[in-house]
C-alpha positions in Angstrom: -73.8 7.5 -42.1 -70.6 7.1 -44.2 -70.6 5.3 -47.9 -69.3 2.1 -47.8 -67.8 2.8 -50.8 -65.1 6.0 -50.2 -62.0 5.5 -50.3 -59.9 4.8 -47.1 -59.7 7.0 -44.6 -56.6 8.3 -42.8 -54.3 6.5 -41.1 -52.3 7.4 -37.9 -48.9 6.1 -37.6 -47.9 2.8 -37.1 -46.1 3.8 -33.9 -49.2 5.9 -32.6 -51.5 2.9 -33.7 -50.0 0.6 -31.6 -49.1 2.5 -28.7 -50.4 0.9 -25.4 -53.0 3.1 -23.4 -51.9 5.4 -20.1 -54.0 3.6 -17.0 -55.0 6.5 -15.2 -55.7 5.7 -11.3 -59.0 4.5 -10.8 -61.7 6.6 -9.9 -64.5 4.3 -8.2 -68.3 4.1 -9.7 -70.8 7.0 -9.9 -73.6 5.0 -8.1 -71.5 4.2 -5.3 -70.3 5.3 -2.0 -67.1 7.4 -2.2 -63.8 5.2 -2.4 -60.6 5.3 -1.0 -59.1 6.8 -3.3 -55.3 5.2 -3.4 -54.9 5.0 -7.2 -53.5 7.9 -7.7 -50.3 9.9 -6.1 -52.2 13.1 -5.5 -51.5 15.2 -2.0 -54.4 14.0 0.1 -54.9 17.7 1.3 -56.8 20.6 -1.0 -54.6 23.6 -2.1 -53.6 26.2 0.9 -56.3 28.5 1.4 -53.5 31.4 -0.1 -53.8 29.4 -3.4 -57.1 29.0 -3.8 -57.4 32.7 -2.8 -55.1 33.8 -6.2 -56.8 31.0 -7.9 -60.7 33.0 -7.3 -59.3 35.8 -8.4 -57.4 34.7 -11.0 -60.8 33.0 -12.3 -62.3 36.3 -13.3 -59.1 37.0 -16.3 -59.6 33.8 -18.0 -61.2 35.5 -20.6 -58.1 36.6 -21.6 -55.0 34.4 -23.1 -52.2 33.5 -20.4 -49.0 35.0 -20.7 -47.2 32.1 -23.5 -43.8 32.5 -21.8 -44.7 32.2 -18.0 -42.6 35.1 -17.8 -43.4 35.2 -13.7 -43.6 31.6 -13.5 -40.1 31.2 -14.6 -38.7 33.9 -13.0 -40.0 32.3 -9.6 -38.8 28.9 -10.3 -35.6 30.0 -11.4 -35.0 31.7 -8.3 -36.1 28.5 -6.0 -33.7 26.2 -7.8 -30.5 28.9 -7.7 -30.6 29.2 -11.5 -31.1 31.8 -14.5 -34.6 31.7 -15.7 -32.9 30.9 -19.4 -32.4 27.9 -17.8 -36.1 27.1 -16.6 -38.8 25.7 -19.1 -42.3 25.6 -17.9 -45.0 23.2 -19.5 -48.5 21.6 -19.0 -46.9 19.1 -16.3 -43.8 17.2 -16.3 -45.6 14.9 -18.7 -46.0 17.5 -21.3 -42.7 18.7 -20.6 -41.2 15.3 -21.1 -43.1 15.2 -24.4 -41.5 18.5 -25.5 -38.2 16.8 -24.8 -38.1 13.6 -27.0 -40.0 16.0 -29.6 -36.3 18.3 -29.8 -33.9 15.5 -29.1 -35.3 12.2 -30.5 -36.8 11.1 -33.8 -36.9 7.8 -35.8 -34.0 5.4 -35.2 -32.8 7.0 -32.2 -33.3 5.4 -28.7 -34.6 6.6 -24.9 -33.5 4.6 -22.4 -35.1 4.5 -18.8 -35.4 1.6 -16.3 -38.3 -0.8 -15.8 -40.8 -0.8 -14.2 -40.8 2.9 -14.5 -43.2 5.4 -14.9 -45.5 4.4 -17.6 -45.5 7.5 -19.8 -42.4 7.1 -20.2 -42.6 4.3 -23.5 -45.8 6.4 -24.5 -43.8 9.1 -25.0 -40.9 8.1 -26.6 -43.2 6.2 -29.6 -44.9 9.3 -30.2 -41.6 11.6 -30.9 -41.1 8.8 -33.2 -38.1 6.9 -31.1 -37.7 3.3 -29.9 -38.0 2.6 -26.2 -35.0 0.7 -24.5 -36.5 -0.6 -21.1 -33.7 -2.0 -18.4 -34.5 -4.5 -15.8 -34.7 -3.0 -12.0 -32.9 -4.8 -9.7 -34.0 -7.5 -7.0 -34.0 -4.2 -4.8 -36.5 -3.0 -7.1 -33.7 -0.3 -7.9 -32.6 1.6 -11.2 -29.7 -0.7 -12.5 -27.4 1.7 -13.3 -24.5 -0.4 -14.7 -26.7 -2.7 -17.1 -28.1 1.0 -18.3 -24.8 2.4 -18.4 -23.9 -1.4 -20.9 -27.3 -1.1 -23.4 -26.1 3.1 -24.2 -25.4 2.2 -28.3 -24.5 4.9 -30.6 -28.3 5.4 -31.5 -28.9 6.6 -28.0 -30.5 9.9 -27.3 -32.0 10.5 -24.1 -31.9 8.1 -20.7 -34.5 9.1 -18.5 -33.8 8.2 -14.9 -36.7 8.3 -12.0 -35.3 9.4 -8.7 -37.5 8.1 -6.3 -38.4 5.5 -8.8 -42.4 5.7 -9.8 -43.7 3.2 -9.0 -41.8 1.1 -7.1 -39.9 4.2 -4.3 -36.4 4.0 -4.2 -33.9 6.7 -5.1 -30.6 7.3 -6.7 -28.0 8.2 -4.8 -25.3 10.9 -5.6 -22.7 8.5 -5.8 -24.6 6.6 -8.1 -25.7 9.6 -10.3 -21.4 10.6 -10.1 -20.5 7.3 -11.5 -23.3 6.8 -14.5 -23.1 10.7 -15.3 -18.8 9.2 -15.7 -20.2 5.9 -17.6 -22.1 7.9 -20.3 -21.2 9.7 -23.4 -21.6 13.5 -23.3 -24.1 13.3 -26.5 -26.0 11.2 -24.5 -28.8 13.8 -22.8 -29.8 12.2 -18.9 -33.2 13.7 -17.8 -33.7 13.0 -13.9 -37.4 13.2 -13.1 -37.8 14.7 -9.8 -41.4 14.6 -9.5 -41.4 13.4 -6.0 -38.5 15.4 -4.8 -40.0 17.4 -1.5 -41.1 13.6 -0.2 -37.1 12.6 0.0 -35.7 12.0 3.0 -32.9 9.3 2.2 -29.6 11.5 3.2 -27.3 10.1 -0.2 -30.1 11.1 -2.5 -28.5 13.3 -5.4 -28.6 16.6 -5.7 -30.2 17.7 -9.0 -29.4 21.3 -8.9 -25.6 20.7 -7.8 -25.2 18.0 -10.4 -26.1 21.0 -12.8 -22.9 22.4 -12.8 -20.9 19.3 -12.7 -22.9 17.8 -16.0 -23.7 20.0 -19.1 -26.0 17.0 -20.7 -28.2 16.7 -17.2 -31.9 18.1 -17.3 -34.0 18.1 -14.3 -37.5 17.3 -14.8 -40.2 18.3 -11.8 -44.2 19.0 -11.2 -46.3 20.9 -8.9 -49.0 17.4 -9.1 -47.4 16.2 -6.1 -46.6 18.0 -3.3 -47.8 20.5 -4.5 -51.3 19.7 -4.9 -52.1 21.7 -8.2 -52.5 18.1 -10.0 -55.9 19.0 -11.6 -54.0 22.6 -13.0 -51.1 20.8 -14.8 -48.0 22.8 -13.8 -44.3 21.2 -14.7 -41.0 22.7 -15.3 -37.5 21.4 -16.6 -33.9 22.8 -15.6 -31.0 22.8 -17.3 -28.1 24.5 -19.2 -29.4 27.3 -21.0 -28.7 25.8 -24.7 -30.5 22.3 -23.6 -33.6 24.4 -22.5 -33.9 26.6 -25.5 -34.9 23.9 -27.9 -37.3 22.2 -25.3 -38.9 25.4 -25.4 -39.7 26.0 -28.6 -41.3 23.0 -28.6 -44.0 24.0 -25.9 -47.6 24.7 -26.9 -48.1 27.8 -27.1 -50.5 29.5 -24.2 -50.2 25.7 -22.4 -50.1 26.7 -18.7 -53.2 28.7 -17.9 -53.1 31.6 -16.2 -54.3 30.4 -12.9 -52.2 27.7 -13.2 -49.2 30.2 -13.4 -50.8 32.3 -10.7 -51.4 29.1 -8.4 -47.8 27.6 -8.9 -46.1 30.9 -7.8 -48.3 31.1 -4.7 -47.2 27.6 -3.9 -43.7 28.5 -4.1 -44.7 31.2 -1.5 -45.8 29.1 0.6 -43.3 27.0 0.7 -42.9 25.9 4.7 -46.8 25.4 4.7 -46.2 23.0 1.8 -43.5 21.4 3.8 -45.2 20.7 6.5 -47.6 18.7 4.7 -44.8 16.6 3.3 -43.8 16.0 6.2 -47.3 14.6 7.5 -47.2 12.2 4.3 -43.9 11.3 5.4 -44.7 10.1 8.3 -47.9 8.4 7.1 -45.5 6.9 4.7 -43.3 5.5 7.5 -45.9 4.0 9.7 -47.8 2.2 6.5 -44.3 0.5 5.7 -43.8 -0.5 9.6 -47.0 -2.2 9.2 -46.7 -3.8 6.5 -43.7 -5.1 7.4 -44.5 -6.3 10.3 -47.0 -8.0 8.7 -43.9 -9.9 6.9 -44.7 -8.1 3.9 -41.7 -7.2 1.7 -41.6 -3.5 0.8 -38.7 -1.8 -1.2 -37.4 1.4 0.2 -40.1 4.0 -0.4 -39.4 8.1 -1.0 -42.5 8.9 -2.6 -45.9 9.1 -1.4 -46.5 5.7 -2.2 -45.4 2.3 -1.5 -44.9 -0.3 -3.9 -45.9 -4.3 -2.9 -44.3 -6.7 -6.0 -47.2 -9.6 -5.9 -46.8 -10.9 -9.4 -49.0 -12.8 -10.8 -51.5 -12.1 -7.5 -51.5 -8.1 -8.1 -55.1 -8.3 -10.4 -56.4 -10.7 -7.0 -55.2 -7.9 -4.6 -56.4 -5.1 -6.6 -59.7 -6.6 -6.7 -60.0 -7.6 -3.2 -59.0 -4.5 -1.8 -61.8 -3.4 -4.7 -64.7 -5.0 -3.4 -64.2 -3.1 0.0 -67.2 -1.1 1.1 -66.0 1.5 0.7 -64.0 0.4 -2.2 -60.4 0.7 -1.5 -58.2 2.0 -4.5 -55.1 1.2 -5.9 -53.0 0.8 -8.9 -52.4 -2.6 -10.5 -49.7 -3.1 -12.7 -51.1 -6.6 -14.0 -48.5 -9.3 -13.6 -46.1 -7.1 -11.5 -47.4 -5.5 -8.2 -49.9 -3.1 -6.6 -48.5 0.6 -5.9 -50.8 1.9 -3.0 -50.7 6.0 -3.1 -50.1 7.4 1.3 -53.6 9.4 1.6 -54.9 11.0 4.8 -54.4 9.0 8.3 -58.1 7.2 7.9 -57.6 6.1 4.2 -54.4 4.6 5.0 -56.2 2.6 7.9 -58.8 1.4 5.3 -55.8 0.3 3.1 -54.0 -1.9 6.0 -57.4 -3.0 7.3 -58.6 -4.4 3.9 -55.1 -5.8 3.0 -55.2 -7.9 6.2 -57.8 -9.9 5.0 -56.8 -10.5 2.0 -55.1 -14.4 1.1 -53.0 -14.9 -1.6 -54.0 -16.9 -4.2 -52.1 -20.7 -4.1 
């Protein structure tokens, strides 16, 4: 046991101190039967039988260290987007790659600006690189509002991250949008567009990351292989962007933080590209036919491109959550207390659990 008596111990931050926690989707209790398990935006489906074929063989070098530059992994991914691999960073998820950006182009006193609701690491990460979060207002539409972001840009601006389709309430940015803010904001100003739900997309004005490349020198793209992918439990992410953005991103990466299965796994992905899209394509349409019927249940439900939908219930979301809880089998989701319930698409059965459960559910006077 420790002496009473030393002196104090160390302190973290201020910043770090009082950083609020990531929620992670919940997972359901160990002594009970399975839940539905919509708390999460995972790919309902296990990895192609080609990937986890690389991934058994790649288990038997993991004595060794994995190459630090993703060498491969870069080369591959520079080749999908139509770009030099110069231009391609690869981290331990878009998370970590996010990190690595605030840690080269923010620091105390500067600002990052995304919308809000967003995605929730996005405040986390920003406090920890040692800036001050700037969170806009969505719109009724539960869309990015581009003009009140495109107002709040003050000299001490750094970074504006902006969520195309929006985590976690769906909707997407469109490329006349993206034209006009990329026009309202200062050149110094880096834009990062997280992607991470990209190959879910099927809104016909959504912008075009890779073709905005060459039209904006400050524009990064931001993107994972959690999602569609299905390689969330091997943490793969990548940026793109000009070659001189990159560069300093990359020296912030951890060195030897993609494993070398994860590498491995992520290239055989990319391989398998169609297979992949056909899978998006069944969580597509899953997608489609939970928002008929909830809407057709007079439920209000903003545009949704990822593989989840959002409902806004306010002050009613911790009732819902818990209701749709108590379920046997439990039924999943994540509550964003005060604000609404973002329901993950999973395979055709969990999805009927979801509606099911949600139809008996009253809201709370």
């Amino acid at each position: 046991m420790l002496d009473a008596h030393l002196p104090d111990l160390p302190a973290a931050r201020p910043a770090i101190a009082a950083l609020p926690a990531y929620v992670p989707g919940a997972r359901g209790a160990a002594d009970a039967a399975p839940p539905v398990k919509l708390s999460s935006n995972e790919s309902p489906d296990a990895p192609l039988p080609s990937v986890v074929e690389v991934l058994e063989g790649a288990a038997r070098g993991i004595n060794r260290y994995p190459d630090m530059g993703a060498t491969d992994l870069t080369a591959r991914i520079a080749r999908e987007v139509g770009r030099e691999a110069s231009e391609v960073v690869v981290g331990a998820g878009s998370v970590a790659v996010l990190a690595h950006i605030l840690q080269a182009y923010t620091g105390p006193g500067d600002e990052v600006m995304f919308a809000w609701r967003s995605f929730e690491a996005y405040p986390i990460l920003a406090r920890i690189a040692g800036a001050e979060p700037v969170m806009v207002p969505l719109t009724a539409e539960a869309r990015h509002d581009l003009g009140a972001m495109a107002a709040a840009v003050t000299s001490h601006t750094r970074v504006i991250m902006l969520c195309s389709p929006n985590n976690p309430t769906g909707p997407t940015l469109s490329q006349a949008e993206l034209d006009a803010f990329m026009a309202s904001v200062p050149s110094r100003v880096l834009v990062v567009l997280d992607e991470a739900y990209l190959e879910y997309v099927r809104a016909e004005d959504v912008a075009d990351g890779p073709a905005s490349l060459d039209r904006y020198p400050n524009l990064v793209l931001l993107r994972t292989f959690s999602k569609a992918y299905g390689l969330a439990g091997l943490r793969v992410g990548y940026a793109v962007g000009p070659a001189a953005l990159i560069a300093p991103v990359r020296a912030c990466v951890t060195p030897f933080s993609v494993s070398g299965p994860a590498q491995i796994a992520a290239i055989a992905s990319l391989d398998a590209r169609d297979e992949l899209e056909e899978r998006a394509a069944r969580v597509v349409a899953e997608r489609t036919r939970v928002v008929e019927a909830l809407r057709a249940d007079g439920r209000d439900v903003p545009d949704a491109q990822g593989n989840f939908v959002w409902l806004a219930v306010g002050d009613a979301t911790a009732d819902l959550a818990g209701h749709l809880g108590s379920a046997d089998p439990a039924v999943l989701v994540r509550p964003f207390v005060g604000e609404g319930v973002r329901v993950t698409i999973g395979a055709p059965a969990e999805n009927d659990a979801f509606l099911a459960r949600l139809a008996t559910w009253e809201r709370p006077a």
